[in-house]
C-alpha positions in Angstrom: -25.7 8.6 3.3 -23.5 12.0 2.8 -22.0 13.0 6.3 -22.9 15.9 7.4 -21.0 19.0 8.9 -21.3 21.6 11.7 -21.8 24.5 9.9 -19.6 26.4 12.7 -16.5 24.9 12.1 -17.0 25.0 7.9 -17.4 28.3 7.9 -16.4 30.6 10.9 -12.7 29.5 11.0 -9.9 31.6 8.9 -6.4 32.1 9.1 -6.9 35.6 12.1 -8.3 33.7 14.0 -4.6 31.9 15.0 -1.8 33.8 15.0 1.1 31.0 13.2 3.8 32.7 15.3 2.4 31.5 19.4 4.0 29.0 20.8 1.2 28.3 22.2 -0.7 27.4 19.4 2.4 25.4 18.2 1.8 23.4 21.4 -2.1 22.7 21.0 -0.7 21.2 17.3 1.2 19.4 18.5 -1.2 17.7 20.7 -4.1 17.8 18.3 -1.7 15.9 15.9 -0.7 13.2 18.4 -4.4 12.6 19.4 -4.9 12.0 15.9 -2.6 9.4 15.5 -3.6 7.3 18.6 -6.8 7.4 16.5 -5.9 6.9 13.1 -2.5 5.1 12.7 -3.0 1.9 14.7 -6.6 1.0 13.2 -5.5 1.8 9.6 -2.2 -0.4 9.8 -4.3 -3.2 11.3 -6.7 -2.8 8.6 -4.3 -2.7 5.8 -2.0 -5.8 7.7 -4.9 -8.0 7.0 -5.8 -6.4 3.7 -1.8 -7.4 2.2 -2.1 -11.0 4.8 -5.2 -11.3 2.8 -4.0 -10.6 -0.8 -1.0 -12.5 -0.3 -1.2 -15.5 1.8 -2.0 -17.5 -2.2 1.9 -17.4 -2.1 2.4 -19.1 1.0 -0.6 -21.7 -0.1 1.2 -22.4 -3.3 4.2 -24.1 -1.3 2.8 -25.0 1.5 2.9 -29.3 2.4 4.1 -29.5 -1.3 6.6 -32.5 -0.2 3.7 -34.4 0.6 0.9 -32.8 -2.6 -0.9 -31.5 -0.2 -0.2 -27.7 -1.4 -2.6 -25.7 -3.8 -1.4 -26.4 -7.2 -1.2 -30.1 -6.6 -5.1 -30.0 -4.9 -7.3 -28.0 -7.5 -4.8 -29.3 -10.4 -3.6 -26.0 -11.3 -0.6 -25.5 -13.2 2.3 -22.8 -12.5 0.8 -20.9 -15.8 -2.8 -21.2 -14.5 -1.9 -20.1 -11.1 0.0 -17.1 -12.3 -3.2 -16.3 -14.7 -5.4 -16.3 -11.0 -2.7 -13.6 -9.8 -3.1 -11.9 -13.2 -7.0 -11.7 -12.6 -6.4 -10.2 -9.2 -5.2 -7.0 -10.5 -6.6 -6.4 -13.4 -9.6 -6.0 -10.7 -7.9 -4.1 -8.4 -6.8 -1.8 -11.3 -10.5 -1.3 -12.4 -12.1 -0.5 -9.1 -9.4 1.7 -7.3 -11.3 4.7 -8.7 -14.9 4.5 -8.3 -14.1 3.1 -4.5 -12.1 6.3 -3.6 -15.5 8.1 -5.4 -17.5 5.5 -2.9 -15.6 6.6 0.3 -16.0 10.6 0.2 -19.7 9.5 -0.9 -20.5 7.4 2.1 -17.8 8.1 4.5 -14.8 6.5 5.2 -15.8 4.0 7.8 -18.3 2.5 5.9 -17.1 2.4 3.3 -14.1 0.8 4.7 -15.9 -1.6 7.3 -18.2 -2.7 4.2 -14.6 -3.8 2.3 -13.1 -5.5 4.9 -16.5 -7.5 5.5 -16.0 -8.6 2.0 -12.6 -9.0 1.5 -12.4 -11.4 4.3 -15.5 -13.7 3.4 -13.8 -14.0 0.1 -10.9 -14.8 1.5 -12.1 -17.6 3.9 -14.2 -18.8 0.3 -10.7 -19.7 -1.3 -10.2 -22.5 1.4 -13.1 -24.4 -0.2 -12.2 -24.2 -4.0 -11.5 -27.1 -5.9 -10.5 -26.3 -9.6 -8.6 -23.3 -11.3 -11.7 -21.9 -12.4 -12.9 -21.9 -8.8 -9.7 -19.9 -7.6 -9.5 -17.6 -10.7 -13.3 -16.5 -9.9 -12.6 -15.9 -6.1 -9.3 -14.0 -6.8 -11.1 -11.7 -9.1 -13.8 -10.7 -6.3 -10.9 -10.6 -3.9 -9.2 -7.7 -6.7 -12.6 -6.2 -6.8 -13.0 -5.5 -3.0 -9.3 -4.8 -1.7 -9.3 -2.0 -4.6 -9.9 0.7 -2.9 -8.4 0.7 0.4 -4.9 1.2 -0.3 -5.4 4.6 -2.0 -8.3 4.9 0.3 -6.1 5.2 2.5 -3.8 7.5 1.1 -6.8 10.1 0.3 -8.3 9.8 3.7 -5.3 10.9 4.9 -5.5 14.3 3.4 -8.9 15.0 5.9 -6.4 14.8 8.8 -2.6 15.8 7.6 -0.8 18.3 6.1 1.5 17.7 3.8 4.7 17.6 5.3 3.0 15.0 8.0 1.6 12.4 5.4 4.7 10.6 4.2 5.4 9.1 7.7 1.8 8.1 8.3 1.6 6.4 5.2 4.9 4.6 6.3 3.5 3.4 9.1 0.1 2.1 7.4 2.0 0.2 4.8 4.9 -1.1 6.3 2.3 -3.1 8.0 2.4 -5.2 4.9 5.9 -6.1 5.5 4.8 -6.9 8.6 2.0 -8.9 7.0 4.5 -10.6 4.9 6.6 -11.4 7.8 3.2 -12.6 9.9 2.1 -15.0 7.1 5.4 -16.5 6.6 5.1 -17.5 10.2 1.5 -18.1 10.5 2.1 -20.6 7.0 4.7 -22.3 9.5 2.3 -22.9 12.1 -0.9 -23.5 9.8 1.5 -25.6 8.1 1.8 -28.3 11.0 -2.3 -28.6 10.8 -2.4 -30.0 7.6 -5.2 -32.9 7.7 -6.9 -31.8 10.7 -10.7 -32.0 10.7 -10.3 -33.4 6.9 -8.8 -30.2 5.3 -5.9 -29.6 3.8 -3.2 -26.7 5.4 -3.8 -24.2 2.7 -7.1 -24.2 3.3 -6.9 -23.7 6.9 -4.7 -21.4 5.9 -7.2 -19.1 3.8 -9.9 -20.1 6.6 -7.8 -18.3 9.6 -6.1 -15.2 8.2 -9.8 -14.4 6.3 -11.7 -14.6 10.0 -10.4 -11.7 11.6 -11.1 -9.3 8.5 -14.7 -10.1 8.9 -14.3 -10.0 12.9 -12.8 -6.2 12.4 -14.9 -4.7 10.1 -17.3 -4.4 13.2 -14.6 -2.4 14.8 -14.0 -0.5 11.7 -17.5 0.3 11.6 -17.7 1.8 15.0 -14.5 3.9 15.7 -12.4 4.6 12.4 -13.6 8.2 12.7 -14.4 10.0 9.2 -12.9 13.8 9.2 -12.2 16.2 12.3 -15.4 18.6 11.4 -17.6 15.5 12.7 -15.3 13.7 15.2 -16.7 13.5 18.9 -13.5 13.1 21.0 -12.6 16.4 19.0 -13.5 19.5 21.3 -14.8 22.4 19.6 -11.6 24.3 19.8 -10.0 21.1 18.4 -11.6 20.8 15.0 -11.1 24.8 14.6 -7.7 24.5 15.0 -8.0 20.9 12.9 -10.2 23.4 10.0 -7.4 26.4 10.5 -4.5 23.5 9.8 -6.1 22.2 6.6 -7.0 25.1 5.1 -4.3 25.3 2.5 -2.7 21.8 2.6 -5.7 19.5 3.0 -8.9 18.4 1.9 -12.0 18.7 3.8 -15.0 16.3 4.6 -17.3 19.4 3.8 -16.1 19.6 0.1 -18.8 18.7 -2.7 -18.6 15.8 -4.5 -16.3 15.7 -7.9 -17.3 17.5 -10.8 -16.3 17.1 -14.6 -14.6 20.1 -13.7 -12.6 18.5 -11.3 -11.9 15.1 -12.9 -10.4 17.4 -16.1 -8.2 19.5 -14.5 -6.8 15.9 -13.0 -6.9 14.2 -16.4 -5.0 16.9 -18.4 -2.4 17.6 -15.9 0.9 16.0 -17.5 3.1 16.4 -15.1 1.1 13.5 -12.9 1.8 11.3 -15.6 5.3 11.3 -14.1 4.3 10.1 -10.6 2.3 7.6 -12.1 5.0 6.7 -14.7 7.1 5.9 -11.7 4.6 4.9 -9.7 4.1 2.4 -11.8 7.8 1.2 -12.0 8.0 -0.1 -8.4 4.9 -1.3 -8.7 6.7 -4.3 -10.1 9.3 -5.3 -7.7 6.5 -4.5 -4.8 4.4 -7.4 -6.3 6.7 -9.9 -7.1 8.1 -9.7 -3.5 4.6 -10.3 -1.9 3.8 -13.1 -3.9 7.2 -14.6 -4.5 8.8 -14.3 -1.6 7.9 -18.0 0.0 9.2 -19.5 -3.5 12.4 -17.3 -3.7 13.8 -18.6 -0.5 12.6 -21.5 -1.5 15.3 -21.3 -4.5 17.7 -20.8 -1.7 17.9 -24.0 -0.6 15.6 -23.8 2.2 12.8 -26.7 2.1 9.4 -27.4 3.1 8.0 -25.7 6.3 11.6 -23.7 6.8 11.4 -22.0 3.4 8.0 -20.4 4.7 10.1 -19.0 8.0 12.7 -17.8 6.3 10.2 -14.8 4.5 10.1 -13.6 7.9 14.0 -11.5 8.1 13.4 -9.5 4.5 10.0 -8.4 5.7 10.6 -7.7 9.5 14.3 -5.4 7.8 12.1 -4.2 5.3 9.7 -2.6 7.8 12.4 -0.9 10.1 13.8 0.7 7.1 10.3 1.7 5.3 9.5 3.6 9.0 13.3 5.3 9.4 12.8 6.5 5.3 9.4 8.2 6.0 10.4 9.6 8.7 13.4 11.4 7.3 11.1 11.8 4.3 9.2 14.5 6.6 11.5 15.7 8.6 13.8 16.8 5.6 10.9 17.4 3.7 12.5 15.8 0.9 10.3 13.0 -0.7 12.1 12.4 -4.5 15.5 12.1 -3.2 14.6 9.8 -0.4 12.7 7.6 -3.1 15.2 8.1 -5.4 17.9 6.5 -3.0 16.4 3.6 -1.5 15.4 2.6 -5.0 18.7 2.6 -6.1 19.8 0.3 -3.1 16.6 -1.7 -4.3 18.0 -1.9 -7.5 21.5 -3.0 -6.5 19.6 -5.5 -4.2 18.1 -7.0 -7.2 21.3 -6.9 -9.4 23.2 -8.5 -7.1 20.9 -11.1 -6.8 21.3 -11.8 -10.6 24.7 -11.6 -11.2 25.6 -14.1 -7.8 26.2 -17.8 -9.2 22.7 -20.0 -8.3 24.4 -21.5 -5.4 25.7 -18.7 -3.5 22.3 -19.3 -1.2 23.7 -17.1 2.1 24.8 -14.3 -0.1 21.9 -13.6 -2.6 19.6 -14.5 0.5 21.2 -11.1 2.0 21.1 -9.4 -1.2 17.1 -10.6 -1.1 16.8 -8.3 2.0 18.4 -5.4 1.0 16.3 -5.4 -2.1 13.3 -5.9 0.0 14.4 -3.4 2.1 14.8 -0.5 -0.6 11.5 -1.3 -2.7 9.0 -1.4 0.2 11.2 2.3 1.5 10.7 3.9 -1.6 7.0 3.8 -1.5 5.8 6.2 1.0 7.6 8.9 0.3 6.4 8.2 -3.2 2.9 8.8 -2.1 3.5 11.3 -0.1 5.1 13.7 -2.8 2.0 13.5 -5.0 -0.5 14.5 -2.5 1.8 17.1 -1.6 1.1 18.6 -4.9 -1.7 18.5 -5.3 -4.5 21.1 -4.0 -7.9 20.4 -4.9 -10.3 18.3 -2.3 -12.2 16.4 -5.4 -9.7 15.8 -7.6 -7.1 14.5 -5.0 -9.0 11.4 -4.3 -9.1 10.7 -8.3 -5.6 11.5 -8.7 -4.6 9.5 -5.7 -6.5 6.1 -7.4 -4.9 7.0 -10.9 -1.6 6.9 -9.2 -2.4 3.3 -8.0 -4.5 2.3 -10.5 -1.5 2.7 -12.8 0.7 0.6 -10.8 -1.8 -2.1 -11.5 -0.4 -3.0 -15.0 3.3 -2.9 -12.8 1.8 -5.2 -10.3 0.6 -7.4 -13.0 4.3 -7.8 -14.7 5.2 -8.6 -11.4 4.1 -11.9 -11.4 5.4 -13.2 -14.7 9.1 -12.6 -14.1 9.4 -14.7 -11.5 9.1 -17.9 -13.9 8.8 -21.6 -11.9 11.0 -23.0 -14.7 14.4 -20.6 -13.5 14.4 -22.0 -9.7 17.2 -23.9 -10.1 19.2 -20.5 -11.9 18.3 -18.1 -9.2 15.5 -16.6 -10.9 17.8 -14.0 -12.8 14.7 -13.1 -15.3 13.0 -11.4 -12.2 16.0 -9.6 -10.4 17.1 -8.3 -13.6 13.5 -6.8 -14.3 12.9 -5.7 -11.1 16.6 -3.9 -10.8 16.1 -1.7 -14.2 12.4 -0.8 -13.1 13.7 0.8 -9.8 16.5 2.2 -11.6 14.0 3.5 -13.7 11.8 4.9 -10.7 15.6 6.6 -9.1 16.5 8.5 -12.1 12.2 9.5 -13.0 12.3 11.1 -9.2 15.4 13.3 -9.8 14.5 14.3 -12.7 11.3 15.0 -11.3 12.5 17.0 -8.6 14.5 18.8 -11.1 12.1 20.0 -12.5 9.7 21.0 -9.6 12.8 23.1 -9.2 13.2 25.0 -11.8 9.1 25.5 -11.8 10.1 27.2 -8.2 12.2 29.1 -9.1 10.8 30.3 -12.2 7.7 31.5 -9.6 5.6 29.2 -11.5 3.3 27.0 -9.2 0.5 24.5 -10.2 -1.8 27.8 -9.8 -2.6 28.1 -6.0 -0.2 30.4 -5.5 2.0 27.4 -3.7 5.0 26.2 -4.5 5.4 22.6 -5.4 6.8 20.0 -2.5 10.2 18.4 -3.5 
């Protein structure tokens, strides 16, 4: 059922009735913005922490007890070709559903919509702990794909209902460095989960799969209840607060009033080109951001680290990478400078990755810190990323579609992701992978300059994207 709004704050507010210049008003902003944020942030970084624990705990699984053939691959007699086809499946699902669940959320409201997902995702989740043959595993992951589709760029649309531009990049920071944190939980949840193998008949992996899919289902309740869907319709908001929340908005948002898309809409999307080249490079650290959540556990495996200890040592890349994602985003905003940020930490990405290649195999300590630097710079890049193209963009309907495209095109990235990393090069270091994913993020630091080049000269030309606005660097 559409949400509905008070009529009041749709209509009545315009720009006289705050005067930009009062400190005052700057004040109330300010505290409107942080009561926001107590309300937002935390709940959608949970969320998307188990979403990512969730999507990429089958990496931990596919290690996990293998000295004893009690790990995935050994139990549902999967080979490393097969199990890569089951990640394949994955996201060619996520790819295909990103767009009509961002359609889905502005339809029936964010917290349903969202609470409904997270319901799903996790009884799917806690459904791969009882499959028994590659078939069984390649159906589940596809149903997995289908419902964790549409809550990353969800995310990143619902976003634009609260935020204005220049405020977005750090909040997306914080909701997906939780999936370094994620990575860094599951690497030490897979050490605990990992001393429970045999209890009550079941294998580790499958308790594994079992525990991290309970509290998805556990939340969604939560979810249901208190993610709150736009200002115009929020109760802890006063009636002063969602003016000022409609008077903020006005030019840099979108609102929870807007009608639903049109064809209209979806064209002007469709045949702007110069999207292509977010999603072009979108689409290039799409690659290194998949291989590192599903190969983590088996490149430090490579590094001489065995067993239980190979699944604690994920724990240092992730836990770096997220301090850095959070310091990136924040001088993404505070700068307001979102392609040069991206371009940057990609290029340390890329040298993380190169390194990485280039080191002999056995040089374990050093390509093991050359692992978190490149974790480090891929995960950084990502958010600022994301927070450029919203900036540019305008239109309340066609946001959320352009939003999914940008993911949705990262899909076929994510899916090259996890074929590079081939089981056959463990013993070389895996150079196949850290060569690929050092030219992609090249690729994605030398596509943001020259897109901010040219967002330049458009500026200074006076040519905007035909709001009158000038287009966010």
């Amino acid at each position: 059922m559409a949400e509905k709004f008070p009529e009041d704050i749709e209509h009545a507010v315009t720009s006289s009735d705050f005067d930009s210049s009062d400190p005052v008003l700057d004040a109330r902003e300010k505290a409107l913005v942080w009561k926001q944020d107590l309300r937002i942030v935390p709940l959608c970084a949970a969320i998307y922490l188990l979403c990512y624990l969730d999507r990429s705990n089958i990496g931990n699984a596919k290690i996990l007890n293998e000295n004893t053939g009690n790990d995935l691959l050994t139990e549902t007699g999967m080979t490393s070709y097969q199990y890569t086809i089951a990640l394949m499946v994955f996201l060619i699902a996520y790819a295909l559903f990103e767009v009509p669940s961002n359609y889905f959320l502005k339809k029936l409201r964010p917290s349903r919509w969202i609470a409904f997902l997270m319901l799903s995702w996790g009884a799917i989740t806690m459904g791969l702990g009882g499959a028994h043959t590659y078939a069984q595993v390649t159906g589940i992951r596809f149903l997995l794909g289908v419902m964790e589709a549409g809550l990353f760029p969800g995310f990143v649309y619902y976003l634009t209902f609260w935020y204005r531009n220049s405020e977005r990049s750090m909040r997306v920071a914080l909701i997906l460095a939780s999936a370094t944190l994620a990575g860094a939980f599951g690497g030490a949840i897979a050490y605990g989960v990992g001393h429970m193998n045999g209890a009550h008949g079941l294998s580790a992996w499958r308790w594994l799969f079992i525990i991290e899919g309970a509290p998805s289902c556990a939340s969604s309740v939560l979810v249901w209840f208190f993610l709150p869907d736009y200002p115009e319709t929020a109760p802890w908001l006063s009636v002063e607060e969602k003016e000022l929340a409609a008077y903020r908005l006005q030019a840099e948002g979108s609102h929870g009033s807007a009608s639903a898309m049109t064809w209209a809409d979806a064209k002007a999307v469709l045949v702007d080109w110069r999207l292509y080249a977010h999603y072009a490079v979108y689409f290039g650290i799409s690659t290194p951001f998949s291989s590192l959540s599903l190969f983590t556990p088996a490149i430090t495996a490579g590094l001489g680290y065995s067993n239980l200890r190979a699944q604690l040592m994920t724990v240092p890349p992730y836990a770096v990478a997220y301090v850095v994602t959070v310091m990136v985003a924040w001088s993404a905003d505070h700068f307001n400078s979102r392609g040069l940020h991206s371009a940057l930490f990609a290029f340390i990405g890329a040298m993380g990755f190169l390194a990485s290649a280039v080191l002999p195999p056995e040089a374990y300590l050093h390509r093991y810190g050359c692992l978190i630097v490149a974790a480090a710079g891929a995960f950084a890049c990502i958010p600022p990323l994301l927070g450029w193209l919203s900036s540019n963009l305008r239109s309340t309907a066609g946001a959320g579609l352009a939003i999914a495209l940008n993911i949705s095109f990262g899909a076929p990235g994510q899916i090259v992701g996890v074929w590079i990393y081939k089981s056959d090069e463990e013993n070389k270091g895996y150079p196949t992978g850290h060569w690929t994913n050092a030219a992609l993020l090249l690729f994605v630091a030398a596509g943001c300059i020259l897109l901010r080049l040219y967002y330049g000269w458009r500026n200074k030309r006076g040519n905007s994207d035909g709001s009158g606005k000038k287009f966010a660097y």
